[in-house]
KEGU-856338 format. One record per residue: x, y, z of N, C-alpha, C in turn; residue in three letters; chain. Coordinates in nm, 4 decimals, always signed. Layout:
{n_x = X&n_y = Y&n_z = Z&ca_x = X&ca_y = Y&ca_z = Z&c_x = X&c_y = Y&c_z = Z&resn = ALA&chain = A};
...
% end
This chain:
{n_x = +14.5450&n_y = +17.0367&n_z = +8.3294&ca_x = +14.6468&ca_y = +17.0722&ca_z = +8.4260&c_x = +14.6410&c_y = +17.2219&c_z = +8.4529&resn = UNK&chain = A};
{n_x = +14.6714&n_y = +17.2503&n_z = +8.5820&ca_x = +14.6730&ca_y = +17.4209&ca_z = +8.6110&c_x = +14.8139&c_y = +17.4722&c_z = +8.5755&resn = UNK&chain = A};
{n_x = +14.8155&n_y = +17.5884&n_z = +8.5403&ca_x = +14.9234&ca_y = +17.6444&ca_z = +8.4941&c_x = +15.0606&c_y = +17.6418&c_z = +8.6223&resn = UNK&chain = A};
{n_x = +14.9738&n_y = +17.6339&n_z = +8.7659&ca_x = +15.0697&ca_y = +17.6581&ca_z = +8.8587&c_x = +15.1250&c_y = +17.4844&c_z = +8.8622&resn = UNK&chain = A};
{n_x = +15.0934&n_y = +17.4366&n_z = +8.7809&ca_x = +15.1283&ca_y = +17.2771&ca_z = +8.8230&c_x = +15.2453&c_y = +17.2726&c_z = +8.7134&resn = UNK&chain = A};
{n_x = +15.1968&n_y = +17.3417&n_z = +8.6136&ca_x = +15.3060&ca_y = +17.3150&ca_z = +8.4620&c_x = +15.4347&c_y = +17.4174&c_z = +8.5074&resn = UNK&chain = A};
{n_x = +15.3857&n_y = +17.4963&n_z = +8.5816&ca_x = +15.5152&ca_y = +17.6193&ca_z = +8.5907&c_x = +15.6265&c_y = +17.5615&c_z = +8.7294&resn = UNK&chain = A};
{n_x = +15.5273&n_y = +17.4658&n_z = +8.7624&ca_x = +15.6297&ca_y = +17.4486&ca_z = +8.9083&c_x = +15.7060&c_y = +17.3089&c_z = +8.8321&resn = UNK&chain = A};
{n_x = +15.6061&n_y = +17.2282&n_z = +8.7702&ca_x = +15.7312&ca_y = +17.0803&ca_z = +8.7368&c_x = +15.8219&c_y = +17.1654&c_z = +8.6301&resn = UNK&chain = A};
{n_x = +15.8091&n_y = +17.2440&n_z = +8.5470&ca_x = +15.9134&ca_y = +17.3038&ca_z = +8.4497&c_x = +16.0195&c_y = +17.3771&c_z = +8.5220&resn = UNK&chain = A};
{n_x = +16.0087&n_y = +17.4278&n_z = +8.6328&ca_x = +16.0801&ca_y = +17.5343&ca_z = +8.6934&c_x = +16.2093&c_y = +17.4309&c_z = +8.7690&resn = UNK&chain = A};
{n_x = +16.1254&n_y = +17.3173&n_z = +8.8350&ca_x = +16.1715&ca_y = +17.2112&ca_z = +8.9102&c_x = +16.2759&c_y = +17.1331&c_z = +8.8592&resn = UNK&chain = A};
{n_x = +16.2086&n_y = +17.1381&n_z = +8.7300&ca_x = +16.2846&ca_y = +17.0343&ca_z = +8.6408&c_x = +16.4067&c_y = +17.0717&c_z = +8.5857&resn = UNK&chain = A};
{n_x = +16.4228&n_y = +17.2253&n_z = +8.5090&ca_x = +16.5018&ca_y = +17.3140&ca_z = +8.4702&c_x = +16.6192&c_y = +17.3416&c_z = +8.6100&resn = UNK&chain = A};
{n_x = +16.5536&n_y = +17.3247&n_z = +8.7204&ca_x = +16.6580&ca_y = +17.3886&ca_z = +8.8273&c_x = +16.7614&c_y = +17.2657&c_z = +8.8758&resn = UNK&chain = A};
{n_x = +16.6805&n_y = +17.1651&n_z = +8.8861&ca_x = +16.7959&ca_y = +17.0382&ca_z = +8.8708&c_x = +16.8803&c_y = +17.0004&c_z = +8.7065&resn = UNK&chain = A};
{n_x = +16.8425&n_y = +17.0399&n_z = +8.6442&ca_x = +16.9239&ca_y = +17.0374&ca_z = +8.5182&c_x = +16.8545&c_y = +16.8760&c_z = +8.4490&resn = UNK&chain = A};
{n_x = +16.7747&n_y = +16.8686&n_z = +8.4615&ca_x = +16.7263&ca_y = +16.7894&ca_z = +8.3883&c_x = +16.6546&c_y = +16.7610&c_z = +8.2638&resn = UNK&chain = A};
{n_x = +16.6406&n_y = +16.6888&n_z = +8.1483&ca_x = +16.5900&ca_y = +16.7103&ca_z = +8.0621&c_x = +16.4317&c_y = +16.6623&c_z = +8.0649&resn = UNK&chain = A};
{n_x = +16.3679&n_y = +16.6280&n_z = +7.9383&ca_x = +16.2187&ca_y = +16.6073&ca_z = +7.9645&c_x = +16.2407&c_y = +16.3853&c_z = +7.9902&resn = UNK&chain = A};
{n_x = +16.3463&n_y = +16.4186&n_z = +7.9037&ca_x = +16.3674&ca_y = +16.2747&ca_z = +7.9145&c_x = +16.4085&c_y = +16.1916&c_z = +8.0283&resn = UNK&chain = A};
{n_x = +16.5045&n_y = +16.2949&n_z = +8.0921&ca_x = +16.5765&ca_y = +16.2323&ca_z = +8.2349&c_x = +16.4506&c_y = +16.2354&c_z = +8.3134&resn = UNK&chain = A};
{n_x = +16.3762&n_y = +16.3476&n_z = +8.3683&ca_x = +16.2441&ca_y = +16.3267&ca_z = +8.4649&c_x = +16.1806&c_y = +16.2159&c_z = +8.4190&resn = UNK&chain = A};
{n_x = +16.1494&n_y = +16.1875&n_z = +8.3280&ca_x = +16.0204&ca_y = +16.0357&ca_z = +8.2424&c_x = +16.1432&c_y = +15.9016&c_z = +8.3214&resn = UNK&chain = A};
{n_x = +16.2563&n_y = +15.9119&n_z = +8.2950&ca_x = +16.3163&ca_y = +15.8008&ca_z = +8.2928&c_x = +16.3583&c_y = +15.7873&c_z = +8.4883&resn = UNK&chain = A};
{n_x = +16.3579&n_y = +15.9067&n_z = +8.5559&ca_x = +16.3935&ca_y = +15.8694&ca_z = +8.6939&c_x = +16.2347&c_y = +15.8763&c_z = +8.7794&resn = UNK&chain = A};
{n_x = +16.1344&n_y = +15.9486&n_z = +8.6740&ca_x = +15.9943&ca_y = +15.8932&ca_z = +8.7442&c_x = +15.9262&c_y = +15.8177&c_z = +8.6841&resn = UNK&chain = A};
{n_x = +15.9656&n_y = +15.7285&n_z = +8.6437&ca_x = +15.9499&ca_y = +15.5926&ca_z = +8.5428&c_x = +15.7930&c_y = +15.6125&c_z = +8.4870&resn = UNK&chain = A};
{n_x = +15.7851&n_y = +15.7342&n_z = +8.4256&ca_x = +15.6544&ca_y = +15.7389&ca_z = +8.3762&c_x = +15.7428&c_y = +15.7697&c_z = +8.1561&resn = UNK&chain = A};
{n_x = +15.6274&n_y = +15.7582&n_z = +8.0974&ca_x = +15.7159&ca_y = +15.7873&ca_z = +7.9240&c_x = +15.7446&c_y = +15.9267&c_z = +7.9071&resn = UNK&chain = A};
{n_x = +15.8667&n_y = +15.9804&n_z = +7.7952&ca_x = +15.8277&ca_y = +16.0869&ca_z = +7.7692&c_x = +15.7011&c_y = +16.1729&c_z = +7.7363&resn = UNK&chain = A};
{n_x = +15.6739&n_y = +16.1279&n_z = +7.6532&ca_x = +15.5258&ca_y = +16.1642&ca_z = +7.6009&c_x = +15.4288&c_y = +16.2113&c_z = +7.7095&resn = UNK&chain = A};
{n_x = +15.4500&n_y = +16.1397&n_z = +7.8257&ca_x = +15.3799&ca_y = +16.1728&ca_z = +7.9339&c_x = +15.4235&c_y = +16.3054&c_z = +8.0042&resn = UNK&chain = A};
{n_x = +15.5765&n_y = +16.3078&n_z = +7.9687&ca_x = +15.6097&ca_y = +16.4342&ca_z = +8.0776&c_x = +15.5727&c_y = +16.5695&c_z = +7.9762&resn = UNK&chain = A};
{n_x = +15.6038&n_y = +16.5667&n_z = +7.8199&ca_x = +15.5771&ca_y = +16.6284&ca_z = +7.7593&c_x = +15.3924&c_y = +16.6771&c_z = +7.7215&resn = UNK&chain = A};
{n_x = +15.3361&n_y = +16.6021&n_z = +7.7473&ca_x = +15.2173&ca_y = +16.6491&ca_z = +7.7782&c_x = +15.1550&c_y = +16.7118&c_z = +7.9278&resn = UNK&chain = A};
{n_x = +15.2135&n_y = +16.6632&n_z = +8.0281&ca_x = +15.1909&ca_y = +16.7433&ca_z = +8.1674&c_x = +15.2381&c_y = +16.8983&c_z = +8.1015&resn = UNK&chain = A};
{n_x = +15.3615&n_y = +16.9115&n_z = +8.0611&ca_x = +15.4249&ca_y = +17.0308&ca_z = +8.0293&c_x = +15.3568&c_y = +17.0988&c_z = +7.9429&resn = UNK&chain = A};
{n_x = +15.2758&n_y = +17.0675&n_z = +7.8583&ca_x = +15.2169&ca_y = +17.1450&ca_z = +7.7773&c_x = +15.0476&c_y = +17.1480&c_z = +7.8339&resn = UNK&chain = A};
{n_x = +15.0641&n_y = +17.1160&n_z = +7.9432&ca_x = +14.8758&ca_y = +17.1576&ca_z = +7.9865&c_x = +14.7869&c_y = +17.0467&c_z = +7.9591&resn = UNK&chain = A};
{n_x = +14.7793&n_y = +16.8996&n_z = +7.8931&ca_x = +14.7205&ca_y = +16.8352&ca_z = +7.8491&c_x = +14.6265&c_y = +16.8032&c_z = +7.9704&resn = UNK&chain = A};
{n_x = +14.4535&n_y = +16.8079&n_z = +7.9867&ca_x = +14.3628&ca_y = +16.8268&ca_z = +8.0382&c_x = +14.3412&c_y = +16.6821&c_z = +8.1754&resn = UNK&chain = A};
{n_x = +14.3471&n_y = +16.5882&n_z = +8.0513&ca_x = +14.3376&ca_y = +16.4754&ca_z = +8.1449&c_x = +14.4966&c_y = +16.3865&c_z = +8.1446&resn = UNK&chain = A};
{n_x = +14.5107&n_y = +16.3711&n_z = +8.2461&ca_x = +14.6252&ca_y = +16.2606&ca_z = +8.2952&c_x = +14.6186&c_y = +16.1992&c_z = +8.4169&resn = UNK&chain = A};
{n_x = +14.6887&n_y = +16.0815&n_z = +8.3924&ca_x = +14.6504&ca_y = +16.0144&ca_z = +8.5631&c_x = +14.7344&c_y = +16.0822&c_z = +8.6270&resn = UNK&chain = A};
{n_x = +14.6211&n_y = +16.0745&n_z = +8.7458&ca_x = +14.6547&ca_y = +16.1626&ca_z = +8.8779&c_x = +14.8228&c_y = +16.0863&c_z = +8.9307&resn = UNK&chain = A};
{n_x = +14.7987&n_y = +15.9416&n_z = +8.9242&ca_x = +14.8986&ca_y = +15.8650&ca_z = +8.9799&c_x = +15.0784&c_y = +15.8849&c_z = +8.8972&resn = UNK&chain = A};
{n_x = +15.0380&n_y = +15.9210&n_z = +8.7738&ca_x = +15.1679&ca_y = +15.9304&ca_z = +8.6888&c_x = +15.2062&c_y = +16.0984&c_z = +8.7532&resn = UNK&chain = A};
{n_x = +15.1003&n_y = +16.1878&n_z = +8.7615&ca_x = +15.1575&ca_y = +16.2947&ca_z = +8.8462&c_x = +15.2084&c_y = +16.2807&c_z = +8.9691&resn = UNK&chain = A};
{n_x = +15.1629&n_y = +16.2197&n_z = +9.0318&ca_x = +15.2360&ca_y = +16.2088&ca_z = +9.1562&c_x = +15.3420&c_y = +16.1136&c_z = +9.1531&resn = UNK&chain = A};
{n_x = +15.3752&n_y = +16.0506&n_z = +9.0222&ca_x = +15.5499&ca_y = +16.0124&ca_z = +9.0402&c_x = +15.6114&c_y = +16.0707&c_z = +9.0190&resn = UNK&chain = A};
{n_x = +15.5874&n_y = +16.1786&n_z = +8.9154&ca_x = +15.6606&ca_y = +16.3315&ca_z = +8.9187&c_x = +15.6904&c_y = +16.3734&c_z = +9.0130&resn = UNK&chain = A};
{n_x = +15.6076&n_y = +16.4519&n_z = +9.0863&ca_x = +15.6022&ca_y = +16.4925&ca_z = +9.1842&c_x = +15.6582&c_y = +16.4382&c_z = +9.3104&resn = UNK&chain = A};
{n_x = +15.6726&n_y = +16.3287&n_z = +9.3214&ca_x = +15.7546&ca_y = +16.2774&ca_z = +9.4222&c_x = +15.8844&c_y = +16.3238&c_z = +9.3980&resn = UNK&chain = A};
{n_x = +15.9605&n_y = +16.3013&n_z = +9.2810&ca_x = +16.0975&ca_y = +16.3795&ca_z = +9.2722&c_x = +16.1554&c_y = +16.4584&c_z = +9.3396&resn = UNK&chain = A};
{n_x = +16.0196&n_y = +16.5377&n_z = +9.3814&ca_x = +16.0409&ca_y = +16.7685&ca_z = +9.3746&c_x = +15.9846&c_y = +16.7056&c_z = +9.5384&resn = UNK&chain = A};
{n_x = +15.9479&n_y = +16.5981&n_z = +9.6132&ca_x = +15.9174&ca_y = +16.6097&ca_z = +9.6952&c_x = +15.7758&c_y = +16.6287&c_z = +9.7499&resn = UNK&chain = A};
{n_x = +15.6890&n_y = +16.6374&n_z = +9.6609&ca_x = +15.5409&ca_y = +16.7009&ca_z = +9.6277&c_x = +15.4525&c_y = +16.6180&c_z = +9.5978&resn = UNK&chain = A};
{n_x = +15.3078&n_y = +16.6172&n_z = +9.6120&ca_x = +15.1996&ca_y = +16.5419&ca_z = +9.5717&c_x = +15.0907&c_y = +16.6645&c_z = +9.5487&resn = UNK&chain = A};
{n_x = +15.0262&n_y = +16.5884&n_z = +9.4559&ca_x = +14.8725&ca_y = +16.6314&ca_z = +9.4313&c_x = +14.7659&c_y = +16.5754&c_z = +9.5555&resn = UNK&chain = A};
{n_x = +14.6838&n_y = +16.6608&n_z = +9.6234&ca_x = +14.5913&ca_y = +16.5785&ca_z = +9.7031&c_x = +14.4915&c_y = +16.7127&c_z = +9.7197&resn = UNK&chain = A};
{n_x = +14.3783&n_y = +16.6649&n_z = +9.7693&ca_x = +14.2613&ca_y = +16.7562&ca_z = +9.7644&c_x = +14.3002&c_y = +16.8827&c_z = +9.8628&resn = UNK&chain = A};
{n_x = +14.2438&n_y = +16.9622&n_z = +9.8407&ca_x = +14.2569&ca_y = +17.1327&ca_z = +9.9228&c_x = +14.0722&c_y = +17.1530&c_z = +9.9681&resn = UNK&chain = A};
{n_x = +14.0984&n_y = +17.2082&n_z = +10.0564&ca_x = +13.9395&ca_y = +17.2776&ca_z = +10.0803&c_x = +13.9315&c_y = +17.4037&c_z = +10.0487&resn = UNK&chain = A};
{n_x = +13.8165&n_y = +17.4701&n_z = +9.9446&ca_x = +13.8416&ca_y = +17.5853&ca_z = +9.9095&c_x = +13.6764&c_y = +17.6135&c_z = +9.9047&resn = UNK&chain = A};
{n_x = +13.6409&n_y = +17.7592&n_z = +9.8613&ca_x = +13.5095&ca_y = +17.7932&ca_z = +9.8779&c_x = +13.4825&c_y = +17.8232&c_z = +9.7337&resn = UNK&chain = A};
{n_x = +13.3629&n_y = +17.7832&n_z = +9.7214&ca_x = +13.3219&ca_y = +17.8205&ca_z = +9.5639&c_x = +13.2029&c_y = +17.9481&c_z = +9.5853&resn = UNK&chain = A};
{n_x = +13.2082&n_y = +18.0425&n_z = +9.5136&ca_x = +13.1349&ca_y = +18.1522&ca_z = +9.4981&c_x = +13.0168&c_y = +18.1257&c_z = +9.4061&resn = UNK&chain = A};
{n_x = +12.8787&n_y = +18.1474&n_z = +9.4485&ca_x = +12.7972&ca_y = +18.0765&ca_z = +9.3435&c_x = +12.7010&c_y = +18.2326&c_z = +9.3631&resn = UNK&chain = A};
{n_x = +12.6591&n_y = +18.2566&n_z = +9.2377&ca_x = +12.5996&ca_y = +18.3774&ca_z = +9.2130&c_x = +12.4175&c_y = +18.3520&c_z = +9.2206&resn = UNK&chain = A};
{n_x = +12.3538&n_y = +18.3798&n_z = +9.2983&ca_x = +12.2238&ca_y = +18.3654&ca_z = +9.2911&c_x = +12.1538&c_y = +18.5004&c_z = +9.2473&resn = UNK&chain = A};
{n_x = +12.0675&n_y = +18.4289&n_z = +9.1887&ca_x = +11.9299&ca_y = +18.5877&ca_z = +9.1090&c_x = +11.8117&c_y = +18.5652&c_z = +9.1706&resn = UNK&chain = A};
{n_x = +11.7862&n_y = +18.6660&n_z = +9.2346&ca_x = +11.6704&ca_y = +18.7060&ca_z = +9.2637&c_x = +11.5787&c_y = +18.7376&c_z = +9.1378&resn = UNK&chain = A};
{n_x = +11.4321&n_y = +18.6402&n_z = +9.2094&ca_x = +11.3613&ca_y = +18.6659&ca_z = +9.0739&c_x = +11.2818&c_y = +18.7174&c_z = +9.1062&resn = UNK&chain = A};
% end
């Protein structure tokens, strides 16, 4: 998970007054689940994030971005 993903559902979550338990139980995903988004855990389904995220109004979906790739001259 990216940090801007953990800082926005914590921020989100904290600003409605919710606990880790109330988000798991109104985005019918487990605690365990919300408590690992929150702590950065690497892999999670994409789909249990985006029931989060529906809450706050939000989804995960692809971005177009440019990757910088360093070539050497030999």
């Amino acid at each position: 998970m990216t940090d801007s993903l953990i800082k926005f559902i914590k921020e989100r979550r904290r600003l409605v007054g919710l606990t880790q338990k109330d988000l798991a139980d109104r985005a019918g995903v487990g605690l365990r689940f919300i408590r690992d988004m929150e702590q950065g855990k690497a892999s999670l389904r994409l789909d249990k994030v985006n029931q989060v995220l529906a809450l706050f109004g939000h989804r995960m979906e692809p971005i177009a971005f440019r990757m910088e790739v360093d070539h050497e001259v030999g």
